[in-house]
SERO-4910 file (N, C-alpha, C, O; in steps of 0.05 Angstrom, whole numbers):
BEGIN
 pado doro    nc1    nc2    nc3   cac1   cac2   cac3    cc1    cc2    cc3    oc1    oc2    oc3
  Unk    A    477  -1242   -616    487  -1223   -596    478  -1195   -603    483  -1187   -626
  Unk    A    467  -1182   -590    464  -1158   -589    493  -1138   -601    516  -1140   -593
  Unk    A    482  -1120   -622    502  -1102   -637    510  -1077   -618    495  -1067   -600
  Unk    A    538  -1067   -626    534  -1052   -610    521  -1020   -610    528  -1001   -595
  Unk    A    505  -1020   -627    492   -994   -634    462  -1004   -617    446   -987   -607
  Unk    A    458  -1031   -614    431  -1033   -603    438  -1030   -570    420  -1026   -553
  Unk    A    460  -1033   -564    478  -1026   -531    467  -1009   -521    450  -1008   -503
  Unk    A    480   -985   -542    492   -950   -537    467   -945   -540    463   -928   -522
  Unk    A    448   -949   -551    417   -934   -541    401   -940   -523    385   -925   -512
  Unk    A    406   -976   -515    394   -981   -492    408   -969   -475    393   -953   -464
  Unk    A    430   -967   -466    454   -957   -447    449   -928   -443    457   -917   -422
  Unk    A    434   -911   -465    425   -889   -452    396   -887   -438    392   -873   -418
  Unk    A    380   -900   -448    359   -902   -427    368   -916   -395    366   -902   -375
  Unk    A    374   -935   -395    390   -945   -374    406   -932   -346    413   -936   -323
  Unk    A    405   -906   -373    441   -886   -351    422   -873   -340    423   -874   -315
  Unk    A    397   -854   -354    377   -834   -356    358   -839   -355    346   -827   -373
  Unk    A    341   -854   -340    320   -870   -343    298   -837   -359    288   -835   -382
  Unk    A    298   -819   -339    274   -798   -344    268   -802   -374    245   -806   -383
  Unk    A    299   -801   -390    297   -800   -423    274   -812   -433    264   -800   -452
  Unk    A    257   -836   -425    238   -850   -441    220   -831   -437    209   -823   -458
  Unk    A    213   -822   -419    189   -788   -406    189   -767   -426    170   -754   -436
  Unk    A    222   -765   -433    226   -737   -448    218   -754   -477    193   -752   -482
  Unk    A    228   -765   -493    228   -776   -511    186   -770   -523    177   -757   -542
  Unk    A    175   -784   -502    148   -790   -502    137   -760   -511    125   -754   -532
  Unk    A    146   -743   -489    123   -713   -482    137   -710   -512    124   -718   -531
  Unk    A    160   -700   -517    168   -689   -524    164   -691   -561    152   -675   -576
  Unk    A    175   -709   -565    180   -717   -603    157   -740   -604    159   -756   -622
  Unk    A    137   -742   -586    116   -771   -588     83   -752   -583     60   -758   -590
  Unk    A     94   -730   -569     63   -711   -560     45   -721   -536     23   -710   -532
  Unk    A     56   -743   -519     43   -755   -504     44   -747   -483     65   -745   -469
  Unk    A     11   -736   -473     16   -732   -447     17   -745   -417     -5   -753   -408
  Unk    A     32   -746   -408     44   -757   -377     32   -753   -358     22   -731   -355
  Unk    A     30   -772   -339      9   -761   -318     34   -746   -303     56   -754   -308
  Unk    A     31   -719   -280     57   -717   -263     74   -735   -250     65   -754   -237
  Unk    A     96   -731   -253    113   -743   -232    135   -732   -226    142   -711   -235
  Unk    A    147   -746   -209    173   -730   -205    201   -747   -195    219   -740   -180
  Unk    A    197   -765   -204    222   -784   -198    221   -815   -222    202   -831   -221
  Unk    A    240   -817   -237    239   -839   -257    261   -860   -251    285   -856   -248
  Unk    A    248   -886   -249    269   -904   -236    266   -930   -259    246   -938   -271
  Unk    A    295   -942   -259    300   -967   -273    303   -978   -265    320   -982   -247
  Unk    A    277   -999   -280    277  -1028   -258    277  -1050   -280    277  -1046   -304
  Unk    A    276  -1081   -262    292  -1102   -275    270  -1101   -300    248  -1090   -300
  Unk    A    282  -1117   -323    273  -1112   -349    264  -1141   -357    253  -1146   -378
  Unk    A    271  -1165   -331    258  -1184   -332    228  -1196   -338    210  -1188   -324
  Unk    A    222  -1213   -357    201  -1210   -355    191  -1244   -355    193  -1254   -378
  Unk    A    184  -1257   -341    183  -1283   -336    162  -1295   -341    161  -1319   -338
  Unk    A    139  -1277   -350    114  -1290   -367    120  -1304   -388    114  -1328   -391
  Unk    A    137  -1287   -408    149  -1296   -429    168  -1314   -430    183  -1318   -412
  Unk    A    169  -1327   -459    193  -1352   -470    220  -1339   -466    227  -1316   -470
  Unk    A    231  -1359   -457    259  -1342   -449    278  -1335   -472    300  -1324   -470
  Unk    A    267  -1343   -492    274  -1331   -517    273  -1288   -519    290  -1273   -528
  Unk    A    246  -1283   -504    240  -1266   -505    234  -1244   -489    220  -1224   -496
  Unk    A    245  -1249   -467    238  -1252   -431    251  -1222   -419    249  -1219   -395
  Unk    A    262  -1206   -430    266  -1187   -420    272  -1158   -446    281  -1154   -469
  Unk    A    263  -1147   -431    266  -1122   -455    288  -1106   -445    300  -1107   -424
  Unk    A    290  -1089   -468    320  -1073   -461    322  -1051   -437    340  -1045   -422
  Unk    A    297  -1042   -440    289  -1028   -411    266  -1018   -401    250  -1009   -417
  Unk    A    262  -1019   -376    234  -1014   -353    230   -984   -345    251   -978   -334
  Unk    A    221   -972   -345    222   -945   -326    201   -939   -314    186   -931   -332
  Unk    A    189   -938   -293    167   -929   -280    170   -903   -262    184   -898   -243
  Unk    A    149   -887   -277    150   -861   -260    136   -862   -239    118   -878   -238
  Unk    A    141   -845   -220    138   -836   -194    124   -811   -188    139   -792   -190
  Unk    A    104   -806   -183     95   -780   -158    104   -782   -130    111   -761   -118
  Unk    A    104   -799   -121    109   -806    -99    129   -827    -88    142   -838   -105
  Unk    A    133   -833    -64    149   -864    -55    128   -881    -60    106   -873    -54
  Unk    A    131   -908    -70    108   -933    -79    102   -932   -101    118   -930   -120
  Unk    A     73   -935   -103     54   -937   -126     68   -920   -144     75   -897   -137
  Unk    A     74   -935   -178     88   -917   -195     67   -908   -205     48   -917   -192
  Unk    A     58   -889   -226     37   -877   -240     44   -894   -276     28   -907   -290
  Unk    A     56   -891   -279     66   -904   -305     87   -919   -304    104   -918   -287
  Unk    A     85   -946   -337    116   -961   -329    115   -957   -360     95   -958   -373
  Unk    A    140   -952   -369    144   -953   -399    169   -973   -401    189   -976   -388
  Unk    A    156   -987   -429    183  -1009   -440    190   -990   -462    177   -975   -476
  Unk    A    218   -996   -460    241   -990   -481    246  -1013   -492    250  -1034   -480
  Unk    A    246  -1008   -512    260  -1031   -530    270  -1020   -557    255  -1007   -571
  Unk    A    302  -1029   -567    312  -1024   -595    305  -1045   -606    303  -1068   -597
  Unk    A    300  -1030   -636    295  -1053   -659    316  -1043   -683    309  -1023   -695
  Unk    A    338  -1054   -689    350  -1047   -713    346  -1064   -742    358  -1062   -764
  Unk    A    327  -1081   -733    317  -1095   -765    286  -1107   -753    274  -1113   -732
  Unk    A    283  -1107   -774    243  -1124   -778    248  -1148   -775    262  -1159   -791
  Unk    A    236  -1164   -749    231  -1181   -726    206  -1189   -722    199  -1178   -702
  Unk    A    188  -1204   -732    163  -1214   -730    155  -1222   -697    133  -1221   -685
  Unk    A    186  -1234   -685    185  -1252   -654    171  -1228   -645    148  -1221   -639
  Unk    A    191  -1218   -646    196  -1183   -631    166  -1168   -622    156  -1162   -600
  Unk    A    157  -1164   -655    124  -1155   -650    103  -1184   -641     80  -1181   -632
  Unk    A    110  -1199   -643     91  -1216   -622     96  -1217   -593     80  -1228   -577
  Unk    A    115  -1207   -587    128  -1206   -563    113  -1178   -550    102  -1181   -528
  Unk    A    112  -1157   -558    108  -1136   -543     76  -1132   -535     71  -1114   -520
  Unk    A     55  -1148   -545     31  -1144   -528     39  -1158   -499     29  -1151   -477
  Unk    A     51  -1170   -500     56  -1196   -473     78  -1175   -463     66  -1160   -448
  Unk    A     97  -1170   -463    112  -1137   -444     93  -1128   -430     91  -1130   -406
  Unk    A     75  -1112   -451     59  -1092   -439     32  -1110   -420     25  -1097   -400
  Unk    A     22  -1128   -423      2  -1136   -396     16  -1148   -376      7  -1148   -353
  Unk    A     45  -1163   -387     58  -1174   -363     60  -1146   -344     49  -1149   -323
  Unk    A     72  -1121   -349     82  -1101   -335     59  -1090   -328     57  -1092   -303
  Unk    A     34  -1075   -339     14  -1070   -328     -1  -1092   -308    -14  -1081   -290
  Unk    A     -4  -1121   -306     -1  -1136   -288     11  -1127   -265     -1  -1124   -243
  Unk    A     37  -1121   -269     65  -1125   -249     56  -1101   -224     54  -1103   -199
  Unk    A     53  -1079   -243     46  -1048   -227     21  -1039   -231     15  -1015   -229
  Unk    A      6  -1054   -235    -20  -1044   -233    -26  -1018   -237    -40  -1005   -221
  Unk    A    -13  -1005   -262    -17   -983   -272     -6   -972   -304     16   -980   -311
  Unk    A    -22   -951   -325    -17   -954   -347     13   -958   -354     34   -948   -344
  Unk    A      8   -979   -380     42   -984   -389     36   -973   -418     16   -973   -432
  Unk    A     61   -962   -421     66   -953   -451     95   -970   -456    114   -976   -441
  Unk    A     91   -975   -489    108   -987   -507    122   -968   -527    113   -963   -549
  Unk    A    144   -957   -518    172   -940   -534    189   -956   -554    210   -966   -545
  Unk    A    185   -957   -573    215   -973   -593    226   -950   -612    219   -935   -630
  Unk    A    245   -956   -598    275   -932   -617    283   -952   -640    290   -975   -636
  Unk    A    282   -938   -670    293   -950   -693    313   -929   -700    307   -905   -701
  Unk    A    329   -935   -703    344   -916   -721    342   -912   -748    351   -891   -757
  Unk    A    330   -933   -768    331   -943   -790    300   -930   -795    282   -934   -778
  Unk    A    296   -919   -814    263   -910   -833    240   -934   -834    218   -938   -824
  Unk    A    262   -949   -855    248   -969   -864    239   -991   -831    216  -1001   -831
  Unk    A    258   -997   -807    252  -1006   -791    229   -993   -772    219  -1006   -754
  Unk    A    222   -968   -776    206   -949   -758    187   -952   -768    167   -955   -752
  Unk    A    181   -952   -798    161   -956   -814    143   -979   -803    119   -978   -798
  Unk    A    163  -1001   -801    153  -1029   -803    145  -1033   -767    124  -1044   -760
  Unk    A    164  -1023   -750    150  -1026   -718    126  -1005   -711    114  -1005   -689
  Unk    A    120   -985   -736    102   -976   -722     69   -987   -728     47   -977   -720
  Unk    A     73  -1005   -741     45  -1021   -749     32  -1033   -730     45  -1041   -711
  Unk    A      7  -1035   -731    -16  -1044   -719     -5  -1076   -706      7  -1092   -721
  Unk    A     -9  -1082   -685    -15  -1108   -679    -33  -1116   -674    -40  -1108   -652
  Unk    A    -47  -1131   -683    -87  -1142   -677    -72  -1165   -671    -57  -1177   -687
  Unk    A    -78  -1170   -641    -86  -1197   -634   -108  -1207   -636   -102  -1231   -632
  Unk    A   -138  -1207   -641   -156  -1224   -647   -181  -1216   -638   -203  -1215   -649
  Unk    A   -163  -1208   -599   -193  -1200   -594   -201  -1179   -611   -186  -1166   -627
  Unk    A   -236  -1176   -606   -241  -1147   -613   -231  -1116   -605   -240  -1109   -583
  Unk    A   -221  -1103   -614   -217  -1075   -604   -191  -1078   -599   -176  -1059   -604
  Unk    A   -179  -1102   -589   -155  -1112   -579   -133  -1103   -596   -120  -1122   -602
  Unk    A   -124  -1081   -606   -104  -1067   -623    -79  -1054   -608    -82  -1036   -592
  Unk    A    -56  -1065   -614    -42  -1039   -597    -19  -1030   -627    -13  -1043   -647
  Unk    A    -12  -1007   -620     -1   -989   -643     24   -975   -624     20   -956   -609
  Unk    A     54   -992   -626     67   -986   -613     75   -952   -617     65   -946   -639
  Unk    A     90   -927   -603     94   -909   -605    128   -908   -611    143   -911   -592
  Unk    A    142   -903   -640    162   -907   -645    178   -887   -650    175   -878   -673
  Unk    A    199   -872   -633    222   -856   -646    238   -874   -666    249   -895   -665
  Unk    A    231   -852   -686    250   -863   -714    276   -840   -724    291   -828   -708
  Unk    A    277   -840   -738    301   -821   -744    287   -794   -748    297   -777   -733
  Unk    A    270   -786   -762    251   -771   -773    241   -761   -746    235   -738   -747
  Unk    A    239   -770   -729    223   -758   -701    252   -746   -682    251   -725   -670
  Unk    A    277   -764   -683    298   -762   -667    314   -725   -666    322   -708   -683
  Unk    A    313   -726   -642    322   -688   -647    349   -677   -668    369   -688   -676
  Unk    A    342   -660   -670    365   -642   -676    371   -616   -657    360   -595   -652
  Unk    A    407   -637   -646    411   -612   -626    443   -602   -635    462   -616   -628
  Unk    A    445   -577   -649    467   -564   -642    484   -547   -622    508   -540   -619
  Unk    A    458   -542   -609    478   -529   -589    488   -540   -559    478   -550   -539
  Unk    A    513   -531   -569    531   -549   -547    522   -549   -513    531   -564   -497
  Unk    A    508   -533   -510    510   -528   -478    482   -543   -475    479   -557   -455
  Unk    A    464   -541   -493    437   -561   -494    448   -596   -490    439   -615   -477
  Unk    A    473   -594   -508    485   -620   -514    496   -631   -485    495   -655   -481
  Unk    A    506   -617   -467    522   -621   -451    503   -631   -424    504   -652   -411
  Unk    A    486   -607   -421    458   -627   -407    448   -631   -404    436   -624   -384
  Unk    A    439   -650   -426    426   -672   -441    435   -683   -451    424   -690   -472
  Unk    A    469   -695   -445    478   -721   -464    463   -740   -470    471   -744   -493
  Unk    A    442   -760   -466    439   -777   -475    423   -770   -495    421   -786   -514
  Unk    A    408   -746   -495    392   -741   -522    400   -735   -538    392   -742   -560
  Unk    A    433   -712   -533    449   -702   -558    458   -737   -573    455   -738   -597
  Unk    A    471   -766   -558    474   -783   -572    453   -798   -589    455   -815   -607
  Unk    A    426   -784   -576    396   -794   -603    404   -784   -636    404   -796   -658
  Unk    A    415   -749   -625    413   -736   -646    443   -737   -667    445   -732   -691
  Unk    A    467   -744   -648    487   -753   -665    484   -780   -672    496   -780   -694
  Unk    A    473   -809   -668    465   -829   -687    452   -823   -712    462   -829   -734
  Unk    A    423   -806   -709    415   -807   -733    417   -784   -747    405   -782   -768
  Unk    A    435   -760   -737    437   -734   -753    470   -730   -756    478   -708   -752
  Unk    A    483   -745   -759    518   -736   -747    533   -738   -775    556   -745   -778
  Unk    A    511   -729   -798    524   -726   -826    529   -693   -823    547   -680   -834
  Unk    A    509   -684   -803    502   -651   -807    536   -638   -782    532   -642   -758
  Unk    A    553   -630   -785    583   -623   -772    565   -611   -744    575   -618   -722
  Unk    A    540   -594   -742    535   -579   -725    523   -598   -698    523   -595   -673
  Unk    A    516   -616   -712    507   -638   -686    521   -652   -679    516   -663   -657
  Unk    A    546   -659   -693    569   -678   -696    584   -665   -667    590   -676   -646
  Unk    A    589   -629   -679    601   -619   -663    587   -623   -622    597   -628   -600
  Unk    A    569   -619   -627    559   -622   -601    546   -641   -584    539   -641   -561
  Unk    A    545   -661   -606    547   -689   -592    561   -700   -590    554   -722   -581
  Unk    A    598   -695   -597    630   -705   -588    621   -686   -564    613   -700   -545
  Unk    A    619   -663   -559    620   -645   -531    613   -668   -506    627   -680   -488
  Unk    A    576   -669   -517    567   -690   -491    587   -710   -486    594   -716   -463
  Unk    A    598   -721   -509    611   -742   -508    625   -743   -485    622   -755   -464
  Unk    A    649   -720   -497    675   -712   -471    664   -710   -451    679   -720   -434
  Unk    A    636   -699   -436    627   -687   -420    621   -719   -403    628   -720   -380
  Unk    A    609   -742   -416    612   -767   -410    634   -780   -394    634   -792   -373
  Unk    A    657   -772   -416    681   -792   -417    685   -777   -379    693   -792   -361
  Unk    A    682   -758   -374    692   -750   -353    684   -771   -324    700   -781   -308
  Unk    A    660   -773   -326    651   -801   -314    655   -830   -319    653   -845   -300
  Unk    A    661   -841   -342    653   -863   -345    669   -867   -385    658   -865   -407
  Unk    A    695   -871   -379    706   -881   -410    694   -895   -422    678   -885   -437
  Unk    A    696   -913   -421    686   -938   -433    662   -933   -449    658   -938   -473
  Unk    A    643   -919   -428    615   -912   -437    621   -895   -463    611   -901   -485
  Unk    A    635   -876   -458    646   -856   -482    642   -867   -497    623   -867   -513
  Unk    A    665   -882   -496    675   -895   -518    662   -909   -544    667   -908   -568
  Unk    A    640   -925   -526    615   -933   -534    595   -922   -554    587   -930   -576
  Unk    A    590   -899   -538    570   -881   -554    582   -863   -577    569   -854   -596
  Unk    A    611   -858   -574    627   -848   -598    635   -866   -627    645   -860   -649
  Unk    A    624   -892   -612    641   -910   -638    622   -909   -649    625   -900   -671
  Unk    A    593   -918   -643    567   -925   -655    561   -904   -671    551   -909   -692
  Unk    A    566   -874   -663    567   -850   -684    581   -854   -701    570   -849   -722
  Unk    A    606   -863   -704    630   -859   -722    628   -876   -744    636   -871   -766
  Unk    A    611   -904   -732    607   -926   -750    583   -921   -763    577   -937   -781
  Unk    A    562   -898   -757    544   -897   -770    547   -874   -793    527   -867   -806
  Unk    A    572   -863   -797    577   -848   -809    580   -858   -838    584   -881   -843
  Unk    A    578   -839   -860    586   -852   -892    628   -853   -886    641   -836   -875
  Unk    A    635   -872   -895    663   -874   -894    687   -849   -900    710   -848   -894
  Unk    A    670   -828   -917    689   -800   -925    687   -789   -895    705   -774   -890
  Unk    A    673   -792   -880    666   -772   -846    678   -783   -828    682   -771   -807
  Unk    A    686   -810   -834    696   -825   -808    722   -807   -805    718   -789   -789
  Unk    A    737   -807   -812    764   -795   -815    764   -772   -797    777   -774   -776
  Unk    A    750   -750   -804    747   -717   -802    730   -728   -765    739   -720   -743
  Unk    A    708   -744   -770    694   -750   -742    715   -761   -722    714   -756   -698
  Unk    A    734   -774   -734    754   -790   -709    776   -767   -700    783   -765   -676
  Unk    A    788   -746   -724    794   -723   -709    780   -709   -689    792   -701   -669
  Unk    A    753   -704   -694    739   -677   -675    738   -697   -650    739   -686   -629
  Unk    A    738   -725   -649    738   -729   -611    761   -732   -611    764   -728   -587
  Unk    A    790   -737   -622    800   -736   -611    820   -708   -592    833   -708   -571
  Unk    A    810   -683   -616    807   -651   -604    797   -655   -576    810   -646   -557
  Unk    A    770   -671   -570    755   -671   -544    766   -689   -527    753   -699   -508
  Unk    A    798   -698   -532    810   -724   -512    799   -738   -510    800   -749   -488
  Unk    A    781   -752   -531    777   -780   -532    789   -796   -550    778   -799   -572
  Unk    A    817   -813   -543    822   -829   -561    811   -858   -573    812   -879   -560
  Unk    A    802   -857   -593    788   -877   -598    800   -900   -592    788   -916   -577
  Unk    A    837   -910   -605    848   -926   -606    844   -937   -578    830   -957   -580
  Unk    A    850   -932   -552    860   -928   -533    823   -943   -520    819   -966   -513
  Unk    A    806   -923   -521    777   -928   -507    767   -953   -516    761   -973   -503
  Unk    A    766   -949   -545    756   -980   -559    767   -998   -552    757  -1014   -537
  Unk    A    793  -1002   -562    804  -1022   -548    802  -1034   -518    802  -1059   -516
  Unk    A    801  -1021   -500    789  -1026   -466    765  -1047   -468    763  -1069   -457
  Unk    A    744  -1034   -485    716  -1034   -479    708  -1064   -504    691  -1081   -501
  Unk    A    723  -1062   -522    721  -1090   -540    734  -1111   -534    725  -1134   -538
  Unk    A    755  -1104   -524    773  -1118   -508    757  -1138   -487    757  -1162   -490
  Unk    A    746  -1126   -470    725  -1139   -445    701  -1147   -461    690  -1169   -456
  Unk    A    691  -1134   -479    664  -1147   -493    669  -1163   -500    652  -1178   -491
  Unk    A    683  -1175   -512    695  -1196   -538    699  -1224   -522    691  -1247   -527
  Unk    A    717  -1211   -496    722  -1241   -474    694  -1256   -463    693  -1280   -456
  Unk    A    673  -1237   -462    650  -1242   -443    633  -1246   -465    618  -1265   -461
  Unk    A    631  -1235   -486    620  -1250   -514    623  -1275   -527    606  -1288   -539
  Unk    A    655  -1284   -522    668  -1306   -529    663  -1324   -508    646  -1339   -519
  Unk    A    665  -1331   -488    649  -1339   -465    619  -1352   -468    612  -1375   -471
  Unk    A    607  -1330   -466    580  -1332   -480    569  -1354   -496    550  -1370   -491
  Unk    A    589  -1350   -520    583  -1360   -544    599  -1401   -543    593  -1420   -557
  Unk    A    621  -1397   -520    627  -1427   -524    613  -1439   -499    625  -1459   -490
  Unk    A    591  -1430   -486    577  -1442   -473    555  -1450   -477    542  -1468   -467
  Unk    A    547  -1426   -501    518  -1436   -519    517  -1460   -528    499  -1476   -525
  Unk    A    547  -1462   -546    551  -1481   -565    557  -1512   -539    546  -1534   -543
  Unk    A    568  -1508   -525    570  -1535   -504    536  -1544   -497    531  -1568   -496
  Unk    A    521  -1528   -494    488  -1538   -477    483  -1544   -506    470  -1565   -505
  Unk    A    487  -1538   -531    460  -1551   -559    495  -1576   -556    497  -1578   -580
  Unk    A    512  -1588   -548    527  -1597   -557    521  -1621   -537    527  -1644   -540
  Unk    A    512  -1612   -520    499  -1639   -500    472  -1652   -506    466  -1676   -506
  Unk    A    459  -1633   -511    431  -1639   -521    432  -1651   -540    419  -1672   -542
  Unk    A    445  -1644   -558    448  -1664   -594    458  -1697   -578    446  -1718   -584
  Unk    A    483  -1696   -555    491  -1724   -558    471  -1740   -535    477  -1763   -530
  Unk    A    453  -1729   -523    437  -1746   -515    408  -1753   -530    391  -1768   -522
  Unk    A    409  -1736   -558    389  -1739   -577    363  -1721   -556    342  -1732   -548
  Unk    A    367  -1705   -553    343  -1684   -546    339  -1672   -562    357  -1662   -575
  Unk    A    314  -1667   -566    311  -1643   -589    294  -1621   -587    270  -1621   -586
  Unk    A    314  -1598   -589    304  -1568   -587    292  -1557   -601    292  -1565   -624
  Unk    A    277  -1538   -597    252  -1518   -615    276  -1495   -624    293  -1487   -609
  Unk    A    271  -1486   -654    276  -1467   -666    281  -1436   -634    301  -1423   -628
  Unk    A    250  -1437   -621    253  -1418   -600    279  -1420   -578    297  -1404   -573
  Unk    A    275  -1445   -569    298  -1455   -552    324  -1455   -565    340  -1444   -551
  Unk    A    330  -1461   -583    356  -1456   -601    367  -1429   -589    380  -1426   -568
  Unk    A    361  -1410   -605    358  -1379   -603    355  -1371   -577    369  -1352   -569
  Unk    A    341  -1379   -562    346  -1367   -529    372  -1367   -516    383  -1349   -503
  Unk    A    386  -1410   -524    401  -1406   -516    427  -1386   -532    445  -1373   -520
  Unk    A    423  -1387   -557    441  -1371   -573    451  -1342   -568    472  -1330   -573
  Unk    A    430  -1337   -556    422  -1298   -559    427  -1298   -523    421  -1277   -511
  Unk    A    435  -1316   -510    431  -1316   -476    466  -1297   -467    485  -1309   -476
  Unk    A    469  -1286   -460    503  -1270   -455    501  -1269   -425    513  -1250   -417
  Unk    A    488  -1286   -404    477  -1286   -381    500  -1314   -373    492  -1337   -370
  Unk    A    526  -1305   -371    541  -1334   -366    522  -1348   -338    521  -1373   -335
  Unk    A    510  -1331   -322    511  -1350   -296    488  -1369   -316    491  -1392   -325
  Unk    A    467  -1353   -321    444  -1369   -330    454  -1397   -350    446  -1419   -345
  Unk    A    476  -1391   -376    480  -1404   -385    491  -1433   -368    482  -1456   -371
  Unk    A    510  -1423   -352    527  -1447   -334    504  -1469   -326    508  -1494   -327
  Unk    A    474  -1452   -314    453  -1471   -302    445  -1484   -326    447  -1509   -327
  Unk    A    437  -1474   -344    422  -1502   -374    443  -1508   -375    440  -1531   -385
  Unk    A    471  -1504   -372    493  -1527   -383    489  -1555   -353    487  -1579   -356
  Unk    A    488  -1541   -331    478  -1564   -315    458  -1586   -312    458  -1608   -302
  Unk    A    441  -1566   -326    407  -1580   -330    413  -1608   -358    404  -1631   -359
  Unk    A    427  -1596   -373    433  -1607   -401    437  -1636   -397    424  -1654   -407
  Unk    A    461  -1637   -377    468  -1664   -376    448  -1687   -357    453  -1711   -355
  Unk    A    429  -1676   -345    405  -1696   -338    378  -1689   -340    361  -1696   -323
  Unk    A    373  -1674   -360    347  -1667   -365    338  -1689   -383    351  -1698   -402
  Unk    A    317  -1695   -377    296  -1717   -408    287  -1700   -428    282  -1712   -448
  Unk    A    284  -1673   -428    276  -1665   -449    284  -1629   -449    294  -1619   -429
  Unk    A    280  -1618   -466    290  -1590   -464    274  -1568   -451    280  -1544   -447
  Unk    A    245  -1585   -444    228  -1569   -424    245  -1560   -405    246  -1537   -395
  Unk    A    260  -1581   -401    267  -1585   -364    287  -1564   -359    290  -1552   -338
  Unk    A    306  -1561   -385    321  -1547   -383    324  -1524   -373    339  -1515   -356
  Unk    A    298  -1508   -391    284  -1484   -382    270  -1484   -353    266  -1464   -340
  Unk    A    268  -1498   -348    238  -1500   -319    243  -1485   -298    227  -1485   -279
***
């Protein structure tokens, strides 16, 4: 299952699509062709093993109505994943396929050692055939103290309170965005406040859970809502996984390591309910998938 620190960062590209644009020009040096409108689209990707089949997020910019000019994948990585990097040459031609126009590959690490490791070379074989994903790491991720910068631009002040929220001055102004959030959308708050709090060293948590709650965010109160509903739809999830490998074992089918894990990592109840249908008269675990 997806953690919830790997959520709260997809969930800001998601809210903000432009963010992958800013991210790029901005802390990556890349330049953008014009546009003027950034839209999020499905993150499906059906070339691929359904192990692997959708990334955390799409964004294709716009000059115009139609033809996008660019599509960029988002994707979090919070640990070194071999699937992962075999996975993203096949993103990027499925989607340049899709829109018939340049795709770029964004992965947000929070972790050094994980930024280190996604920003390596992938040689697939052909000749020349290299791609060198473009990675915000912590080291690249902004530093923003000031509050009114923070306020708008929440979703970048929450880049800079994950990986800088030891420093009080960013802390301070990324609880601001926070509140400035919660005003729309609790839950979401809630979200992006806990993943700060938990990334904190344990002497800060304390002093950090006062300053939002100064900003009327009670943690007790938000978390609870938002884990509350995750946990049911997680739990769900998880005894439906276990029912489809629990059919498959008693009709003696036997699943691939990949297939295992697809269904494992699947939080898609409708999808799950269909392989739990497929399960009980499929001949083999192809079919399941098909």
């Amino acid at each position: 299952m997806p953690s919830s620190l790997h959520e709260a960062i997809a969930e800001l590209f998601r809210n903000r699509p432009v963010l992958a644009a800013e991210v790029l020009e901005r802390f990556l040096s890349l330049d953008l062709p014009g546009f003027t409108e950034a839209r999020l689209v499905g993150g499906d990707l059906p070339k691929l093993k359904p192990a692997e089949r959708r990334a955390d997020a799409v964004v294709t910019l716009h000059r115009e109505p139609g033809q996008p000019v660019t599509a960029i994948i988002v994707e979090v990585q919070l640990k070194k994943d071999e699937r992962k990097r075999q996975s993203w040459p096949d993103y990027l031609t499925g989607l340049y396929s899709r829109y018939n126009c340049p795709a770029i590959l964004l992965v947000v690490c929070p972790g050094r050692g994980t930024a280190t490791w996604a920003a390596g070379q992938i040689r697939i074989g052909h000749p020349g055939f290299v791609l060198r994903p473009l990675v915000l790491g912590p080291d690249l991720m902004p530093v923003i103290t000031d509050i009114a910068e923070a306020e708008a631009v929440p979703e970048m002040s929450v880049l800079s309170g994950i990986a800088h929220g030891t420093d009080k001055a960013v802390r301070d102004a990324t609880f601001s965005a926070i509140a400035a959030i919660a005003v729309q959308d609790t839950d979401l708050a809630a979200l992006y406040a806990e993943v700060i709090v938990a990334e904190l060293p344990k002497a800060l948590r304390r002093t950090a859970e006062e300053e939002l709650r100064a900003r009327t965010i009670e943690l007790a109160t938000d978390f609870a809502k938002f884990h509350h509903a995750q946990g049911k739809e997680e739990g769900k999830a998880e005894g439906e996984a276990k029912s489809i490998l629990a059919v498959l074992a008693a009709r003696r089918i036997t699943v691939t390591p990949d297939q295992r894990t697809a269904i494992e990592r699947c939080t898609d109840l409708g999808q799950l309910d269909e392989w739990l249908r497929r399960a009980a008269t499929a001949d083999s675990a192809d079919e399941v998938f098909a």
